[in-house]
LOLUMPA-53094 format. One record per atom (N, C-alpha, C): x, y, z; chain. Coordinates in steps of 0.02 Angstrom, whole numbers. Layout:
N
        u        v        w   cadena
        X        Y        Z        A
...
***
This chain:
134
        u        v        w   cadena
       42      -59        0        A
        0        0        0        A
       45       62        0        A
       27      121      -35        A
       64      169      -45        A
       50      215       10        A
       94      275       -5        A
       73      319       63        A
       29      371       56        A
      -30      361      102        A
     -107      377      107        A
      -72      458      118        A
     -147      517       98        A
     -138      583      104        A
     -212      614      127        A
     -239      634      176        A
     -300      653      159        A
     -350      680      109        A
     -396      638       96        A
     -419      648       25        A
     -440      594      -15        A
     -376      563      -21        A
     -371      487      -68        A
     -413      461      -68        A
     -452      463     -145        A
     -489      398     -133        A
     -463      323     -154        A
     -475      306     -105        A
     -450      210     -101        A
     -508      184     -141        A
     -567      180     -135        A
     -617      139     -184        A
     -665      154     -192        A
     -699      138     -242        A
     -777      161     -271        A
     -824       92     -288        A
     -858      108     -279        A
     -936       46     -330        A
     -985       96     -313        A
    -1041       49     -371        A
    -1102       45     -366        A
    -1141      -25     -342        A
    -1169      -50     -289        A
    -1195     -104     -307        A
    -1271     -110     -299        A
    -1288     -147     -358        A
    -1381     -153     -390        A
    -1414     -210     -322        A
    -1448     -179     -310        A
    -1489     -234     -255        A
    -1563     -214     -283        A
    -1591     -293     -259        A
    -1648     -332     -290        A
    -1691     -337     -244        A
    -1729     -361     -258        A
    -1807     -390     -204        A
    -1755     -462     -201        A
    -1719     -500     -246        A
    -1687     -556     -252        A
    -1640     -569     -186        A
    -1588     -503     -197        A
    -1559     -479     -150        A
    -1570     -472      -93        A
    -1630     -457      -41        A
    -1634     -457      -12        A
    -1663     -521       32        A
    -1687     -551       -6        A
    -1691     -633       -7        A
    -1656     -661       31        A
    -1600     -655       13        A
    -1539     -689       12        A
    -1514     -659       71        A
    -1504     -591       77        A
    -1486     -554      138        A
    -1514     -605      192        A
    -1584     -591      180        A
    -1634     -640      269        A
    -1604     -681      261        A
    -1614     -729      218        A
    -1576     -824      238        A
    -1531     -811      244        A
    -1475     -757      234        A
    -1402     -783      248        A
    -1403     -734      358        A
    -1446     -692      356        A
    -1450     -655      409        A
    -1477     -686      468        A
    -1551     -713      449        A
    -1598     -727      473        A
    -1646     -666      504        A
    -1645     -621      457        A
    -1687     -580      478        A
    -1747     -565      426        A
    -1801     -594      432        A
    -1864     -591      403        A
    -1911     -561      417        A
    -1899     -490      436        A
    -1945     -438      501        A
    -1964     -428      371        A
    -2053     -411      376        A
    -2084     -439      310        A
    -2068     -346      269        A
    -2047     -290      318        A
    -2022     -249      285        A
    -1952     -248      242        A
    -1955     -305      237        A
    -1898     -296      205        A
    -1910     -349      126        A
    -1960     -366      128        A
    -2002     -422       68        A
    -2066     -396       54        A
    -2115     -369       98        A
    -2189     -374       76        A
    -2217     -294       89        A
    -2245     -259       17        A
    -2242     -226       -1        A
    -2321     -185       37        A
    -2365     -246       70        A
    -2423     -220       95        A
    -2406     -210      176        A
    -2370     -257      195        A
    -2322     -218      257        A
    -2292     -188      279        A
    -2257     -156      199        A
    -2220      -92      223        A
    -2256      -15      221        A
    -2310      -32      166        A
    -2352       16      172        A
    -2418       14      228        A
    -2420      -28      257        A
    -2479      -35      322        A
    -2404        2      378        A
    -2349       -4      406        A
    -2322       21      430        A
    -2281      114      418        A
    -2318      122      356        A
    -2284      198      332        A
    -2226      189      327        A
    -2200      170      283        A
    -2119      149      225        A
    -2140      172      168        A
    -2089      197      156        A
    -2107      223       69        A
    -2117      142       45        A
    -2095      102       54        A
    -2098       22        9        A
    -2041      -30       47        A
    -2028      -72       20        A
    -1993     -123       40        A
    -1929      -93       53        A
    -1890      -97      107        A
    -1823      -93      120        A
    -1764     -138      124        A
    -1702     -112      107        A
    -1653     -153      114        A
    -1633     -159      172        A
    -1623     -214      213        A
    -1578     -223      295        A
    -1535     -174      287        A
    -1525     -140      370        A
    -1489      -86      371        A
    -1402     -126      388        A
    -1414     -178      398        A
    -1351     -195      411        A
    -1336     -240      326        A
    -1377     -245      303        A
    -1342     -261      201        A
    -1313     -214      180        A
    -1329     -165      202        A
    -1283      -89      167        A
    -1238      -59      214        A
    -1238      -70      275        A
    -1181      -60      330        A
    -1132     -119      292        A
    -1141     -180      263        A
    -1098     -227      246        A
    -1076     -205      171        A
    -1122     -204      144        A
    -1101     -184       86        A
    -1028      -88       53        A
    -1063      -64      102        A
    -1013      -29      106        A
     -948      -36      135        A
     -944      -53      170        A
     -874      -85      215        A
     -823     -122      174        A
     -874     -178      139        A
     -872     -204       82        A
     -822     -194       33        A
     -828     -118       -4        A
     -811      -82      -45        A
     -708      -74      -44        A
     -717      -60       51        A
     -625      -63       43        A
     -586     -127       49        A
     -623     -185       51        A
     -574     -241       64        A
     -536     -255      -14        A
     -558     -259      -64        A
     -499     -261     -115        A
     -438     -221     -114        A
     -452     -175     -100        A
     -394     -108     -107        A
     -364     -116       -2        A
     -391     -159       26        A
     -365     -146       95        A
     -323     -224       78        A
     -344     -300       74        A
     -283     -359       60        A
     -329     -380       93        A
     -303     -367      160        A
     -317     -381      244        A
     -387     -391      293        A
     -448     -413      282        A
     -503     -372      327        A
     -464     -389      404        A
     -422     -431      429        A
     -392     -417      488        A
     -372     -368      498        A
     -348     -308      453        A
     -326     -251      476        A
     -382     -206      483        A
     -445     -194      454        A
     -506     -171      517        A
     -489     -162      603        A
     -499      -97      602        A
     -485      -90      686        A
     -548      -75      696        A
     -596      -50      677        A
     -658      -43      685        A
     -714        4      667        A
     -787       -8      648        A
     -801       47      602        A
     -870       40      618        A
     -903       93      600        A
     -965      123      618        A
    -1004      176      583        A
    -1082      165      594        A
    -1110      213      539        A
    -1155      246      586        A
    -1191      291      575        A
    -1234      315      597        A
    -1313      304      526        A
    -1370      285      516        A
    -1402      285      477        A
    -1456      350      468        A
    -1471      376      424        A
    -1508      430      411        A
    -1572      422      369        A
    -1587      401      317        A
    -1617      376      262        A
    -1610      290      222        A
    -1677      264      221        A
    -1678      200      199        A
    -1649      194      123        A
    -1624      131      112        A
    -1639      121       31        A
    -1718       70       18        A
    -1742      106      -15        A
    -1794       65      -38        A
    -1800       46     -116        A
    -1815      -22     -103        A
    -1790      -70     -169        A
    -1850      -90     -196        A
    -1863      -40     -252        A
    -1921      -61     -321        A
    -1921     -129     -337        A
    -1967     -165     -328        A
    -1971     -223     -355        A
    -1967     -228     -419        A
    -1980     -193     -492        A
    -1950     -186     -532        A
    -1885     -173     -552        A
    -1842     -118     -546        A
    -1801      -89     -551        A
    -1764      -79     -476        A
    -1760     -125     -435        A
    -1705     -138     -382        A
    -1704      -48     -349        A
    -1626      -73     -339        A
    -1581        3     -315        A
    -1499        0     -326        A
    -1505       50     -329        A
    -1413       46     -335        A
    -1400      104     -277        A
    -1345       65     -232        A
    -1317      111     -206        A
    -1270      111     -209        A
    -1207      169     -190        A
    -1169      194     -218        A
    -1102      213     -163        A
    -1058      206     -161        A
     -991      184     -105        A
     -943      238     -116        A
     -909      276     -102        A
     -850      319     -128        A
     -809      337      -39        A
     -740      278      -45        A
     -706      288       17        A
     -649      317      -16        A
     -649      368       52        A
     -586      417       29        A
     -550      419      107        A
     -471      440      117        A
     -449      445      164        A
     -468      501      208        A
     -474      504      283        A
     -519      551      312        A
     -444      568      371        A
     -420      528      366        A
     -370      545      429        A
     -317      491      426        A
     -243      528      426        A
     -182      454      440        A
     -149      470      487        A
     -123      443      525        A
      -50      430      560        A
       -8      381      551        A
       44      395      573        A
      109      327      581        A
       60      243      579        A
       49      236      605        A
      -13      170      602        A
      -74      166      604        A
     -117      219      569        A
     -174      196      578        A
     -201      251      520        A
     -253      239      491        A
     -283      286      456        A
     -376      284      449        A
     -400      354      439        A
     -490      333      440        A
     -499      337      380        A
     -540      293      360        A
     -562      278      312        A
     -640      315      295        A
     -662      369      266        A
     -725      400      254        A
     -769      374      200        A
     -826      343      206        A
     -885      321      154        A
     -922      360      155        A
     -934      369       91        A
     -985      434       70        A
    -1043      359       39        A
    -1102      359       60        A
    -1143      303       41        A
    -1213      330       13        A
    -1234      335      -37        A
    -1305      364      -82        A
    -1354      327      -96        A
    -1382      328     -104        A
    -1429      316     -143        A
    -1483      375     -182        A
    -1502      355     -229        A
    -1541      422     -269        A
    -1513      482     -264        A
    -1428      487     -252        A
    -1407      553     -248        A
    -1413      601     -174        A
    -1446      553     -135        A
    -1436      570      -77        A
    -1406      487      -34        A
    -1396      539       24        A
    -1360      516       85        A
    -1380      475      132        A
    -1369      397      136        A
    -1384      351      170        A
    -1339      340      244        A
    -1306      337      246        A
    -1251      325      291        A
    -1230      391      316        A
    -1213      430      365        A
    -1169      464      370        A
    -1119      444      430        A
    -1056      464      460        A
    -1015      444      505        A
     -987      390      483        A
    -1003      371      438        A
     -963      285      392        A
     -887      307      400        A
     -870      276      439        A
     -794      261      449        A
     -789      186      461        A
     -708      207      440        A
     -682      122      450        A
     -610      135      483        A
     -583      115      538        A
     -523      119      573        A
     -465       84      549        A
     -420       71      496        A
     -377       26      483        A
     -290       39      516        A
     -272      -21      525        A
     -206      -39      507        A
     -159      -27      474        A
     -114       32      463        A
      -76       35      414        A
      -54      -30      395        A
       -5      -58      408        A
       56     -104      436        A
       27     -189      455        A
***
C-alpha cells in the first residue's frame, strides 16, 4: 500500500440490489422482520416500500475497501450512523453507491470516510472504517 494523504480515494462501486437480493440477505442473516419483502407491510407500517436491511448496506459498504485494503484483519473498527432507507423497487431494484476516501492518517493507523447514496442522496453518514496501516 502506498502512502495515504488526506483525500485519497481508495475505492468506489455501485452495487444493484434486488427484491432477489434481499432474499438472500434474510436467509443468509436470518432476519425476516416482512419490511424488508412485503410490499403491503411496508405500506400498512408507513415505509415508502420495501427496504433493504440496514445492516446489508452497513456490509455492503465496508465491503467496498477490502480489495484495495488485502487484509479485513486489519479493520480496527467501524461504524455508521443511519439517516435515510434504501428502498428497493421491485421492478427496477436500487443501486447504491460507495466512494471511500482517506479522512485521517498517522504513523499506524488511518480513517477511512464512506460517502454512501442512494438516489443522490445520503444514506449512511459517520461511515468510517479504522484501519491498520502495517
Amino acid at each position: 500500500m502506498s502512502a495515504l494523504a488526506v483525500g485519497d480515494v481508495v475505492a468506489e462501486r455501485t452495487v444493484h440490489l434486488s427484491r432477489e437480493s434481499l432474499v438472500r440477505y434474510a436467509g443468509a442473516s436470518g432476519d425476516f422482520n416482512p419490511i424488508h419483502y412485503r410490499d403491503d407491510v411496508a405500506a400498512a407500517v408507513g415505509l415508502p416500500g420495501v427496504l433493504a436491511h440496514g445492516m446489508l448496506t452497513m456490509g455492503l459498504a465496508v465491503q467496498t475497501i477490502v480489495p484495495w485494503l488485502g487484509d479485513v484483519g486489519r479493520i480496527l473498527d467501524y461504524g455508521v450512523r443511519f439517516t435515510r432507507p434504501v428502498v428497493v423497487d421491485p421492478d427496477a431494484g436500487a443501486d447504491v453507491s460507495v466512494l471511500a476516501r482517506v479522512g485521517a492518517v498517522d504513523d499506524e493507523t488511518a480513517r477511512i470516510d464512506l460517502t454512501v447514496t442512494f438516489e443522490e442522496a445520503t444514506v449512511l453518514v459517520k461511515a468510517q472504517v479504522r484501519i491498520r496501516l502495517a
